[in-house]
DOLUMPA-268850 format. One line per 3 residues: number of its first residue (from 1); their letters; for each residue x, y, z of N, C-alpha, C. Coordinates in Angstrom, 2 decimals, padded with zeros to 5 digits, m for minus. Layout:
DOLUMPA-268850
NUM	A	X/Y/Z/X/Y/Z/X/Y/Z | ...
This chain:
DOLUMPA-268850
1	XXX	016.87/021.18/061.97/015.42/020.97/061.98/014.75/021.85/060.93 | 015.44/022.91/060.61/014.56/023.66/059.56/014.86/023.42/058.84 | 016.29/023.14/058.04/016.38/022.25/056.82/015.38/021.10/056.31
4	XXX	015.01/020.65/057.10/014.19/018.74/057.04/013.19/019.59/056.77 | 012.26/021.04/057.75/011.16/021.20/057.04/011.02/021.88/055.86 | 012.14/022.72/056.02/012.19/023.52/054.15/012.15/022.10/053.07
7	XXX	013.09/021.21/053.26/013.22/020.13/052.00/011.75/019.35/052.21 | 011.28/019.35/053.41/009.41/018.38/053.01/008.63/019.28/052.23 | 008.60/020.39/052.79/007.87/021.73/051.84/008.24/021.62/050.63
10	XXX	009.56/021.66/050.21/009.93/021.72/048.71/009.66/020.27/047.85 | 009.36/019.08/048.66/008.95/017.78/048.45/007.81/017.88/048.13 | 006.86/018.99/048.74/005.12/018.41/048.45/005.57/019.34/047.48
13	XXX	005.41/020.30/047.27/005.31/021.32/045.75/005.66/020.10/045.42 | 006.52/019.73/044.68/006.90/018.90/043.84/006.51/017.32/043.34 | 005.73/016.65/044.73/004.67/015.89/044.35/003.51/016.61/043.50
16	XXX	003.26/017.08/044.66/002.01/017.97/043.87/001.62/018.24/042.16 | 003.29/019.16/041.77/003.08/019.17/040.68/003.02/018.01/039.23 | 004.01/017.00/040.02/004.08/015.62/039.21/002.47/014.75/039.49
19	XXX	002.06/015.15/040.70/000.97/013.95/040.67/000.17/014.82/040.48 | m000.65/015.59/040.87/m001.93/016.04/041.26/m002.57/016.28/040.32 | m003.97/015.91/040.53/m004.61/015.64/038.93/m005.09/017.27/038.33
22	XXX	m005.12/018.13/039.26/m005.51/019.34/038.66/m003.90/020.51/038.54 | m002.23/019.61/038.62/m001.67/020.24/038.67/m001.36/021.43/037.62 | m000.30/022.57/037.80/000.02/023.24/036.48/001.21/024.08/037.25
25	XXX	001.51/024.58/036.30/002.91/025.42/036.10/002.61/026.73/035.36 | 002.75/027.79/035.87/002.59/028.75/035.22/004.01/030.03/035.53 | 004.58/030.53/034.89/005.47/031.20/034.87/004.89/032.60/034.82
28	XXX	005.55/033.43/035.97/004.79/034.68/035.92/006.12/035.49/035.05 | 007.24/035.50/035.80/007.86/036.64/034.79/008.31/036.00/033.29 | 008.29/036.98/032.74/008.29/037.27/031.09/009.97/036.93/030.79
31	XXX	010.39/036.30/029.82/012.12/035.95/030.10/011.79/035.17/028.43 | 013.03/035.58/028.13/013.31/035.51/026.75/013.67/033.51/026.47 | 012.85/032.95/025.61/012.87/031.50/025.53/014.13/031.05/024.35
34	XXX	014.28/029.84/024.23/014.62/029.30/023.34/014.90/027.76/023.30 | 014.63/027.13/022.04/014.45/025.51/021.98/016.01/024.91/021.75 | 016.01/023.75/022.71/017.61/022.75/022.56/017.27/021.38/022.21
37	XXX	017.94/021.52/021.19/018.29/020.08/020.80/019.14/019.03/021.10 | 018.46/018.28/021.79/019.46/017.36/022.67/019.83/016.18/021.92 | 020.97/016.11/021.72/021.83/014.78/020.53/021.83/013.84/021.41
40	XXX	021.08/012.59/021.43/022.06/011.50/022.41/022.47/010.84/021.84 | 023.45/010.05/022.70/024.68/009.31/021.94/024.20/008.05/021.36 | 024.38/007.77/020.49/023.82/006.68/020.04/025.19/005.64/019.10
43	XXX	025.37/004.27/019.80/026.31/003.36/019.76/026.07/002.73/018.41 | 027.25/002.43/017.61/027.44/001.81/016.08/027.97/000.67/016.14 | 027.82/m000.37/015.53/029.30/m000.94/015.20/029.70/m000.72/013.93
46	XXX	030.93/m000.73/013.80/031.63/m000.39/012.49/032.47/m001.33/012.48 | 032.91/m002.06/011.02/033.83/m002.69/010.70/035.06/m002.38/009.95 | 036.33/m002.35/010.57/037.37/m001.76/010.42/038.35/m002.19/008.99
49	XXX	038.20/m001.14/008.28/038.57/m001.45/006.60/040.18/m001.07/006.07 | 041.13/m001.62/006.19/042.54/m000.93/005.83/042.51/m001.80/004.79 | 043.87/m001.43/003.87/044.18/m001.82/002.71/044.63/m003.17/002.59
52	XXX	044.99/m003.87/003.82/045.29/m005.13/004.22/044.43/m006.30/004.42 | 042.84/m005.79/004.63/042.11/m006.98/005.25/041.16/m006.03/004.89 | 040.52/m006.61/003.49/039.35/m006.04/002.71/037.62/m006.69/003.13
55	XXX	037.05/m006.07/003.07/035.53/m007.06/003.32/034.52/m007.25/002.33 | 034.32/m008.70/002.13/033.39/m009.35/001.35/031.86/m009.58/001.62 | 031.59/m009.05/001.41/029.87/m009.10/001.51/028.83/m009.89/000.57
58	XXX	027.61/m010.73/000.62/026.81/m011.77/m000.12/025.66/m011.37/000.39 | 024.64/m010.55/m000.51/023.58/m009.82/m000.59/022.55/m010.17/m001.37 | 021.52/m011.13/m000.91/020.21/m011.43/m001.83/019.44/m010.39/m001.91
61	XXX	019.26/m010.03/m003.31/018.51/m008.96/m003.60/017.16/m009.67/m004.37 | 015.89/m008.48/m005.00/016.71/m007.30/m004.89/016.18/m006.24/m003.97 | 017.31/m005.13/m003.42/017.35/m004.34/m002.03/018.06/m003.52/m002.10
64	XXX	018.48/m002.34/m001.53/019.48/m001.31/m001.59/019.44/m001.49/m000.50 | 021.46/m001.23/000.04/022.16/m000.97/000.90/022.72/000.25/000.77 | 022.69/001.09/001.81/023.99/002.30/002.25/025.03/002.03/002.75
67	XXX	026.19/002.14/002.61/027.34/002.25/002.84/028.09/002.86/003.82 | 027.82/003.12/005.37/028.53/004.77/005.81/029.76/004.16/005.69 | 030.92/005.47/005.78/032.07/005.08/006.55/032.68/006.60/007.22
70	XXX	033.56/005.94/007.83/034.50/007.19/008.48/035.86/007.25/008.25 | 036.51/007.96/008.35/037.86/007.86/008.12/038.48/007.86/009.83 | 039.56/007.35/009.98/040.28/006.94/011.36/040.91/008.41/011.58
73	XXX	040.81/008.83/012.46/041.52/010.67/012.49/042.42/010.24/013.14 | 043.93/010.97/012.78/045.08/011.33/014.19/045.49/012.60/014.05 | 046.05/012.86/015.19/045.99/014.33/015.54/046.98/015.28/014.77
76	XXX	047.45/014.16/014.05/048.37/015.33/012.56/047.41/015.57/011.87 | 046.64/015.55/011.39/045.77/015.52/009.80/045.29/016.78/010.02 | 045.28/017.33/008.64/045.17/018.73/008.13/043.13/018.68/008.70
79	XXX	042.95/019.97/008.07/041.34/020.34/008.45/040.15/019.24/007.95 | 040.52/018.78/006.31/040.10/017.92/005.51/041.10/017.17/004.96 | 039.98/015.67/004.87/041.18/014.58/004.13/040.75/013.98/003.45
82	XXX	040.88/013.63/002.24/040.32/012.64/001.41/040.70/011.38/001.52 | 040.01/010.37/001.04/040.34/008.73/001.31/039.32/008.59/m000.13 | 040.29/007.32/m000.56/039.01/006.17/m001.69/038.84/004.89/m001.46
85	XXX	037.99/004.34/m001.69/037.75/003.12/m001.71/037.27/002.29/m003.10 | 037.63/001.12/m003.27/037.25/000.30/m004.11/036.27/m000.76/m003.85 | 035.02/m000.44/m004.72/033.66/m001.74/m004.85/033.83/m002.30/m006.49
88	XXX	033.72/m003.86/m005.58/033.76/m004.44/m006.58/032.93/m005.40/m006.37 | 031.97/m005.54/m008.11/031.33/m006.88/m007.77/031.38/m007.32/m009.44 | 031.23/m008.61/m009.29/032.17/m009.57/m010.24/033.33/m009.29/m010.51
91	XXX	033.79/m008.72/m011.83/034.84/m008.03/m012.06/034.70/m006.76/m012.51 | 033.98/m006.35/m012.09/033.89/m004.41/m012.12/034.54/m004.14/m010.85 | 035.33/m002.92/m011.02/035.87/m002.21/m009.94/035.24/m000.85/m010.15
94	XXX	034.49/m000.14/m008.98/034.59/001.42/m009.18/034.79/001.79/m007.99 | 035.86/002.98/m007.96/036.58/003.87/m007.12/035.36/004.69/m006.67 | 034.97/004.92/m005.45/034.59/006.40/m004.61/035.78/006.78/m004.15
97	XXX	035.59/008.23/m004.19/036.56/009.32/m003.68/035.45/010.03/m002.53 | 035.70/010.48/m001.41/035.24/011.31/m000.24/036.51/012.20/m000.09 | 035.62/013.37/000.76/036.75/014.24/001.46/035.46/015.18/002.63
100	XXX	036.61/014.32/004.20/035.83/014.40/005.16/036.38/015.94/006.17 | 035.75/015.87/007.45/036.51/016.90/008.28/036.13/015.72/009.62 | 036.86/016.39/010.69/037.07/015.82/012.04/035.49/015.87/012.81
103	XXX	035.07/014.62/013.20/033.48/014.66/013.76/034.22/015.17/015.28 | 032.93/016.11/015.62/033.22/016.66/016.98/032.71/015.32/018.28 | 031.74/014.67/017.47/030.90/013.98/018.53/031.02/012.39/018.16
106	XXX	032.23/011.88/017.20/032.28/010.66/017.18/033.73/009.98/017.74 | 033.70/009.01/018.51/034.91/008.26/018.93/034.66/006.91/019.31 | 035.62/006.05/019.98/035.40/004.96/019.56/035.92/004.35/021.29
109	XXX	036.02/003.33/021.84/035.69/003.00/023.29/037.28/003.30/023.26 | 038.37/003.80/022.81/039.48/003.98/023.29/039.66/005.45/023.19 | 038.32/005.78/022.79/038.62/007.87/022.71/038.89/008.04/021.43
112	XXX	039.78/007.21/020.54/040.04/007.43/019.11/039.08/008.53/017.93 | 039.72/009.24/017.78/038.70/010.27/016.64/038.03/009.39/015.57 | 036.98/010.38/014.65/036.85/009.69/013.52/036.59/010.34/012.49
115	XXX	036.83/010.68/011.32/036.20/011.61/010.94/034.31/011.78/010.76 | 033.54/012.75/010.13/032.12/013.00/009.80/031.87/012.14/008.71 | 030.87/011.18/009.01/030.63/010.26/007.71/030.08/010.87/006.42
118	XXX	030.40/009.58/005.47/030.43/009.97/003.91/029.80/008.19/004.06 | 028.80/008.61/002.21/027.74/007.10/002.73/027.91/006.94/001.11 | 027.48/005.83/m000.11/027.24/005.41/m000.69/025.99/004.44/m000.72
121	XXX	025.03/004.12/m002.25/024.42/003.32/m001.72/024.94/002.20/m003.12 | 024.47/000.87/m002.43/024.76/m000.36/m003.46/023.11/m000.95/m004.03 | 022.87/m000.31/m005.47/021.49/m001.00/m005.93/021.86/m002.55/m006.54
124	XXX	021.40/m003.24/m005.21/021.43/m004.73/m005.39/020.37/m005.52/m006.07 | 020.77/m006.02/m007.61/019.91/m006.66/m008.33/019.19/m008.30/m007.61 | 018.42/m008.41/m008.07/017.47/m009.99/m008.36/018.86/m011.08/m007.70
127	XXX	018.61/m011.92/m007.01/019.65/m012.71/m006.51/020.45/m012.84/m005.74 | 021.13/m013.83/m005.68/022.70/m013.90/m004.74/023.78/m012.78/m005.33 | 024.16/m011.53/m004.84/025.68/m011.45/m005.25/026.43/m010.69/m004.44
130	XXX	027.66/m011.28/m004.77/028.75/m010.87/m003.99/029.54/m009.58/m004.17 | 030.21/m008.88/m002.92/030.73/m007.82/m003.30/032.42/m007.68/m002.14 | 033.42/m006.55/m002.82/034.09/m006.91/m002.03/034.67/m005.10/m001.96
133	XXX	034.84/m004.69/m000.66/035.30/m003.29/m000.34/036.70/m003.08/m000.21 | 037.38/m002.74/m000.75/038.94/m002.28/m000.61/039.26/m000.94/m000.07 | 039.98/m000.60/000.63/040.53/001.06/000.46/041.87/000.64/m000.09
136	XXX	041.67/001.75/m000.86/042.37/002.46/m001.91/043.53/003.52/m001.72 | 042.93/004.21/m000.33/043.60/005.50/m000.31/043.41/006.40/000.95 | 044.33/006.37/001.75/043.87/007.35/003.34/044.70/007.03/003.82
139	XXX	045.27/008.53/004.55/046.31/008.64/005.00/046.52/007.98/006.48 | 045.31/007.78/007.06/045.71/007.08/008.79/045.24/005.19/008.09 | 045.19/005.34/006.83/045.41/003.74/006.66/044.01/002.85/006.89
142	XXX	042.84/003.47/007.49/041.61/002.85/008.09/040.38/003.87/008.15 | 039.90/002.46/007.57/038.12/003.65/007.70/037.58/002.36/008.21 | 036.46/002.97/009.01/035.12/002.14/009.69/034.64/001.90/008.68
145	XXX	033.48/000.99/008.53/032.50/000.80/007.45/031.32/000.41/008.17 | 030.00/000.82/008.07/029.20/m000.20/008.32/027.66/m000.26/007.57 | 026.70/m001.18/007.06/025.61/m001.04/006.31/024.75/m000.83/007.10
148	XXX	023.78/m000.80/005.77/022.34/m000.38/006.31/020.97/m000.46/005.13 | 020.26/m001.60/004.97/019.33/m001.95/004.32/018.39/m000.12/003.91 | 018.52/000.53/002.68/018.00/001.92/003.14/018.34/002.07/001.50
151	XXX	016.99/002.66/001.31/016.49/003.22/m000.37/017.12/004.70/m000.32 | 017.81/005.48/m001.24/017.80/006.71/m001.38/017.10/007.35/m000.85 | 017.25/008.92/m000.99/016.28/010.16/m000.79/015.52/009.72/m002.29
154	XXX	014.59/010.17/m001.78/013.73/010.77/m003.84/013.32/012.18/m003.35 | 013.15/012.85/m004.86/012.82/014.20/m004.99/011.33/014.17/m005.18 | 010.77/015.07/m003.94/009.29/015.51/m003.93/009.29/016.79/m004.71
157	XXX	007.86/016.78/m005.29/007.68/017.85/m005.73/007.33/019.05/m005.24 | 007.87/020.33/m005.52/007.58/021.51/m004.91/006.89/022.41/m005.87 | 006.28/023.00/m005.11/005.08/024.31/m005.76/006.15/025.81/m005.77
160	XXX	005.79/026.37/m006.88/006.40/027.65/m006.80/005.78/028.94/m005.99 | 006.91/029.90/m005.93/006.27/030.70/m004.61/005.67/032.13/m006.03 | 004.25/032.11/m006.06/003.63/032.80/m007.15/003.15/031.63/m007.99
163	XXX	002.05/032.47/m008.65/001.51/031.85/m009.91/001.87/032.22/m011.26 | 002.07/031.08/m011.58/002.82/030.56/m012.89/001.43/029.56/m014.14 | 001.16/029.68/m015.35/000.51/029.32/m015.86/001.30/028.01/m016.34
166	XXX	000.21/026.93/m016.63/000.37/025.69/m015.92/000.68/025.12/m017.58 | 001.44/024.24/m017.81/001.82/023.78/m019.19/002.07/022.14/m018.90 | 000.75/021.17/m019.49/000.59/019.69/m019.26/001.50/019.07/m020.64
169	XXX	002.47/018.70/m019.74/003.44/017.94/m020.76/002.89/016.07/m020.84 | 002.60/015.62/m021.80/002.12/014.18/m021.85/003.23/013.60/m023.25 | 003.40/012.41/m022.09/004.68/011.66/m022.67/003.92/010.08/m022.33
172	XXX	004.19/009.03/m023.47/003.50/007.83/m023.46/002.15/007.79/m021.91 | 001.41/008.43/m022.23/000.23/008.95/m021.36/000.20/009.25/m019.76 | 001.61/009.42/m019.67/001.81/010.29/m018.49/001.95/011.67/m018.88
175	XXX	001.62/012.55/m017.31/001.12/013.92/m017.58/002.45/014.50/m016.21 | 003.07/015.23/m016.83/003.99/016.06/m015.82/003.41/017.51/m015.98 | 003.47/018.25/m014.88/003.08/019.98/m015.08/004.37/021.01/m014.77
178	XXX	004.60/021.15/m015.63/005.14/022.49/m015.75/004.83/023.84/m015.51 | 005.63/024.78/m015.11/005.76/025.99/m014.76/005.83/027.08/m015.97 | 005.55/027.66/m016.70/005.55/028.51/m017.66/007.04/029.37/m016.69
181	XXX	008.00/029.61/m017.79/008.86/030.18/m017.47/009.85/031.35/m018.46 | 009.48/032.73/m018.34/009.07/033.78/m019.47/011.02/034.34/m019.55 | 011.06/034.76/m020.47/012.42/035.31/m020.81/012.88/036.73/m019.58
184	XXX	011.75/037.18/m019.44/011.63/038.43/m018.56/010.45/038.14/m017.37 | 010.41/036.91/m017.08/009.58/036.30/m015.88/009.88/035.71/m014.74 | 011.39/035.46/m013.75/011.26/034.27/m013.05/011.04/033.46/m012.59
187	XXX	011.09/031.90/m012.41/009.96/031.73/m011.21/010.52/031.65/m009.98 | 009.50/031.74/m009.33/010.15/031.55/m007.73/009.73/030.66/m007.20 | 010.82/030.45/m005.86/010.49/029.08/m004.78/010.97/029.95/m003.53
190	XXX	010.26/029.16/m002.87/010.42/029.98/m001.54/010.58/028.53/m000.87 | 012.28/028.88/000.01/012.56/027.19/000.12/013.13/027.72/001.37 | 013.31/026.24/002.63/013.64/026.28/003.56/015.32/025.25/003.80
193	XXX	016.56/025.84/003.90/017.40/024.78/004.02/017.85/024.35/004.81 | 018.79/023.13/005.15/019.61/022.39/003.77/018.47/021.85/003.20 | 018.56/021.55/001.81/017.93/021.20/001.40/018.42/021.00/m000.52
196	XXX	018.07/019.93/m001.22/018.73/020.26/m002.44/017.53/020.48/m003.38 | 017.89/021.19/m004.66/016.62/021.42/m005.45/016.76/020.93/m006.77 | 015.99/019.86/m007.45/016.22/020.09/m008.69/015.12/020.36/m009.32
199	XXX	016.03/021.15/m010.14/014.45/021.83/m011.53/014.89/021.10/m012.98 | 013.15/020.47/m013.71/013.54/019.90/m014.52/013.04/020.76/m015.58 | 013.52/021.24/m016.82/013.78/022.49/m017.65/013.41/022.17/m019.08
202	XXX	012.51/022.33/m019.97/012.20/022.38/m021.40/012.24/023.59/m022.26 | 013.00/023.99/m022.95/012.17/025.31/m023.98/011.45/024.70/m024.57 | 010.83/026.18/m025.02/009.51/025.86/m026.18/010.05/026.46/m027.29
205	XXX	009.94/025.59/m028.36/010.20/026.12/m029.40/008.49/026.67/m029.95 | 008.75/027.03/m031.06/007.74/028.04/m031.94/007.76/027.66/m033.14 | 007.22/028.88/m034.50/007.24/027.97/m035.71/008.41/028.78/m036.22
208	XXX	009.27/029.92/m035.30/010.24/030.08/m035.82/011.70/029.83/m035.54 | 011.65/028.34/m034.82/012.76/027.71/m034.36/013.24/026.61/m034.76 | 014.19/026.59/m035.07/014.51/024.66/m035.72/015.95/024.48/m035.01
211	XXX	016.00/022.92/m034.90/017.32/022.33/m035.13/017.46/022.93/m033.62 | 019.00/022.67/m033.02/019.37/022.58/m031.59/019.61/024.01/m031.61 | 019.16/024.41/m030.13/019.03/025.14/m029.23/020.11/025.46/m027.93
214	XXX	020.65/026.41/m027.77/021.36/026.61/m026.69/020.32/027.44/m025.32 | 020.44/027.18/m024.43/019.59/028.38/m022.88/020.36/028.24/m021.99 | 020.31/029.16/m021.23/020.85/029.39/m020.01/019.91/029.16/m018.68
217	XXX	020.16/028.33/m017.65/019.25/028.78/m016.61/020.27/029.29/m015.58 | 019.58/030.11/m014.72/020.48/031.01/m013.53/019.45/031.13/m012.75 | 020.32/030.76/m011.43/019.51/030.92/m010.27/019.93/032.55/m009.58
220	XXX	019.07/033.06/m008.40/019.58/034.32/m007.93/018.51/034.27/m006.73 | 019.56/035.03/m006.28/018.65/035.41/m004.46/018.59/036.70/m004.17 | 018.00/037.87/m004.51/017.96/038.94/m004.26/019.06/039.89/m004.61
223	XXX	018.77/039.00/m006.03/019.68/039.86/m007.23/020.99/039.01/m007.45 | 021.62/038.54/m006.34/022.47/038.11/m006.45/022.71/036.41/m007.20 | 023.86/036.67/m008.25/023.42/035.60/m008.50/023.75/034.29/m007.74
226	XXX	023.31/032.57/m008.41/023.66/031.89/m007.45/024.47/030.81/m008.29 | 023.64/030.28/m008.55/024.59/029.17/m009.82/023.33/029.69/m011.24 | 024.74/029.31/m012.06/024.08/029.38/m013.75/024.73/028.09/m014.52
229	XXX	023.87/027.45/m015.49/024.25/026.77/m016.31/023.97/026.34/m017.95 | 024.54/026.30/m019.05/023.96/026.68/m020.02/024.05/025.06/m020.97 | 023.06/024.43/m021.25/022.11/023.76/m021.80/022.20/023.67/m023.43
232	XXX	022.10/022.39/m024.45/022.13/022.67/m025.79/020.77/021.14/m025.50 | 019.42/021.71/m026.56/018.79/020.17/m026.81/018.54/020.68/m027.98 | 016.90/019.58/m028.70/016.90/019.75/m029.55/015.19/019.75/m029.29
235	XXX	014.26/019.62/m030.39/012.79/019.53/m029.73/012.48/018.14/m029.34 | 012.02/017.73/m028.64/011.41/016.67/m028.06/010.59/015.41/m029.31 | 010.58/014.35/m029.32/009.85/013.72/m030.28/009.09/013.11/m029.47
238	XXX	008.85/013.09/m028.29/008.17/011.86/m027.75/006.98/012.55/m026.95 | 007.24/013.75/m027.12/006.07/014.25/m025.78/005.16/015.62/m026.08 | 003.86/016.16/m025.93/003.60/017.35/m026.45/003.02/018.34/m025.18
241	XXX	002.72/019.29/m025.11/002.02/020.03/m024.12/000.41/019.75/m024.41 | m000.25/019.33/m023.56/m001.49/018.75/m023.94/m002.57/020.06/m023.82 | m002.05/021.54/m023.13/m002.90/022.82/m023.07/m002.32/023.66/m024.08
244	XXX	m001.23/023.22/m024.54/m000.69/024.16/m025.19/m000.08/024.04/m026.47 | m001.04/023.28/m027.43/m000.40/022.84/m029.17/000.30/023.71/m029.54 | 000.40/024.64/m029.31/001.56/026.01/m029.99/002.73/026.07/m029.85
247	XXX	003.17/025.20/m028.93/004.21/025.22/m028.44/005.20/023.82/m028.44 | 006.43/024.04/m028.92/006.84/022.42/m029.05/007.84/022.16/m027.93 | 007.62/021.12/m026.87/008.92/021.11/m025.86/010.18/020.53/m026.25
250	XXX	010.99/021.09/m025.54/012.64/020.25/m026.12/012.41/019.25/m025.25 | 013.46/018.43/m025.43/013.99/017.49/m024.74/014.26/017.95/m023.34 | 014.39/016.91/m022.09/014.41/017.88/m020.40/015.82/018.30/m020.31
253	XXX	016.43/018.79/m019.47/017.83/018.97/m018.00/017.25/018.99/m017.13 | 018.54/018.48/m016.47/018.12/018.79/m014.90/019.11/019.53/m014.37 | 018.86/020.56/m013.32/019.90/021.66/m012.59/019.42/021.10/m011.30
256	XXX	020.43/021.36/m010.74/020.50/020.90/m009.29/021.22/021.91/m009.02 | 020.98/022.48/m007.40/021.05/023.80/m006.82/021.28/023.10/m005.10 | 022.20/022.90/m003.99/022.32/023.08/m002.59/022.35/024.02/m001.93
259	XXX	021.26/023.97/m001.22/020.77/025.59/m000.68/021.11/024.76/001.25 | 021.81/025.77/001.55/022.40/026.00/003.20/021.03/026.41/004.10 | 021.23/026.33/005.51/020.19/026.30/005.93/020.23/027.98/005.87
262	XXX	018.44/028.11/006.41/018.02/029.48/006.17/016.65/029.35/005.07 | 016.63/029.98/005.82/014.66/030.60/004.44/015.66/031.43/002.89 | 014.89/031.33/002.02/015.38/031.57/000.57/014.46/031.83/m000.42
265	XXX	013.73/032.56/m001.37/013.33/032.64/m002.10/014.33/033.02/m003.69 | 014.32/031.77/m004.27/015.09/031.48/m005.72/014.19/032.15/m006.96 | 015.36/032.77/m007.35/014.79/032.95/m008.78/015.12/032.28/m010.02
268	XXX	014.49/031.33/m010.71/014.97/030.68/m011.90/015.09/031.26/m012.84 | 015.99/031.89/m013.82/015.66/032.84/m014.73/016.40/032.22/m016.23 | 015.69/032.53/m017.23/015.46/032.28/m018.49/016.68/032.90/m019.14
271	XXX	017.83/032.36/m019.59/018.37/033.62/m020.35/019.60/032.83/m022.26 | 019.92/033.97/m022.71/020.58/033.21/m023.62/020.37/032.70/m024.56 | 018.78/032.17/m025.12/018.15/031.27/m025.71/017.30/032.34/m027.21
274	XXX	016.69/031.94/m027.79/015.98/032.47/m028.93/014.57/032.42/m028.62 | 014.38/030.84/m027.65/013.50/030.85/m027.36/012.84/031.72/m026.35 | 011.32/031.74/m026.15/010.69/032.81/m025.82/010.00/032.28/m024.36
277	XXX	010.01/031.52/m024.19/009.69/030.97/m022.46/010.15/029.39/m022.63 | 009.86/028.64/m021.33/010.49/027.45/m021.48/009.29/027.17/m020.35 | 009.47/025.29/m019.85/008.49/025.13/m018.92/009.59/024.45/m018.13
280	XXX	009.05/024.68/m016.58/010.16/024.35/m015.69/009.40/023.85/m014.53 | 010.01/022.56/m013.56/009.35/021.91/m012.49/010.19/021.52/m011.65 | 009.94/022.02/m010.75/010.69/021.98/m009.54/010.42/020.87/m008.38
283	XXX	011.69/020.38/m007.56/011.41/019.47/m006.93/012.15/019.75/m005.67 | 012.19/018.85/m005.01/013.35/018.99/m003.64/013.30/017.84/m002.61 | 014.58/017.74/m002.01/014.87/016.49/m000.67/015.88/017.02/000.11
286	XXX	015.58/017.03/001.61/016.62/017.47/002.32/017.80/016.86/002.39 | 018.95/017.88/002.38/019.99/017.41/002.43/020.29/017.14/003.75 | 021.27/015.92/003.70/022.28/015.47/005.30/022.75/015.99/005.57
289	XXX	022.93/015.99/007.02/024.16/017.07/008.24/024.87/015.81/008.53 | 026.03/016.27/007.89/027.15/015.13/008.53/027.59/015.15/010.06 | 027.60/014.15/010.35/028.31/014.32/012.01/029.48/013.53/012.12
């Protein structure tokens, strides 16, 4: 009998708090929080690709498709495995190469492993055309495949962390802005990851520079460095700085940088060159967590 009335008691609290129009919840003791991310499972179909029984696909464009696939895991296979596949449409063949690891959270209605997907995309022109997927190469003999109507990432633009004097590059009457970027200046970004970055990079030449140019750009995180890469152009013919006639831009690069998760402030730094600053613009798109 006191059970039945403890559980009605613990029944009205609990209406109460779900219905009652002036209900609330308030927590008196103080206790250390934290947020969970709850994955739910979410069901695929995949179409099963071995070297034996290839799949043909007929795609009216024009549209971009993604590609995922997985590789088939068995319980020999080393940590990582590579597999290739062959796309072909008309008579072009091109090889992708992947190299996957074991998904913790993917299997298949018989328990079967799989590996963490790897994706491609197919930019499908104007029309009917056909395409046909081969594997090429994997050691358990089978990968899943399955599409997905889906445009790339594009790179947004990012603001630097500090002020940087502003250099209007105009090319057939478009206007890009640049970052003034000094031999003994860095710039910085203050970035959040995964996430990938690319910076697009000009020197300036002067009136005492001619003919091609070598620079260095190097990234660094609190001194340390991160990636460096060194660059040959020549000056630009097509485009001028519209604030800044003094200055002649080269031709662009692009550096691309994968930054892991975590907060980061990058330093882009100038080095190597004759030239005396360069203009630089930064962009970024998060990178994928494979599962």
């Amino acid at each position: 009998m006191k059970n039945i009335k403890f559980i009605s008691i613990v029944l009205f609290f609990c209406f109460a708090l779900l219905f009652g129009q002036n209900a609330s919840l308030d927590v008196k003791k103080i206790s250390p929080r934290t947020t969970l991310s709850v994955i739910k499972r979410v069901e695929q179909e995949y179409y099963l690709l071995t070297k034996n029984i290839p799949i043909e696909l007929s795609v009216s464009g024009p549209t971009s498709i993604r590609v995922y696939s997985r590789l088939l895991w068995h319980n020999n296979m080393t940590d990582s495995q590579p597999y290739k596949l062959i796309v072909r449409q008309t008579d072009q063949d091109k090889v992708l190469s992947f190299i996957t690891e074991k998904s913790k959270s993917t299997y298949d209605a018989n328990k079967q492993s799989y590996g963490k997907w790897r994706s491609f995309y197919l930019d499908i022109p104007t029309g009917v055309n056909n395409y046909k997927l081969t594997l090429l190469e994997a050691q358990s003999e089978t990968v899943a495949v399955r599409f997905n109507f889906e445009k790339p990432k594009e790179y947004k633009k990012s603001s630097p962390y500090g002020t940087y004097r502003e250099l209007q590059f105009v090319e057939n009457e478009k206007v890009t802005n640049y970052h003034e970027l000094k031999l003994d200046e860095p710039v910085k970004i203050k970035i959040e990851g995964p996430v990938s970055i690319k910076a697009v990079c000009r020197i300036n030449y002067d009136y005492t520079l001619e003919g091609k140019q070598n620079f260095t750009l190097a990234t660094t995180v609190q001194g340390k460095e991160w990636r460096t890469k060194t660059f040959r152009v020549s000056k630009s013919e097509t485009g001028m700085y519209k604030n800044a006639p003094e200055l002649i831009p080269s031709t662009p690069v692009n550096f691309f940088i994968n930054v892991p998760p975590g907060t980061y402030i990058i330093d882009f730094n100038l080095k190597g060159t004759l030239a005396k600053t360069a203009g630089i613009s930064l962009y970024s798109k998060p990178l994928e967590l494979y599962e």
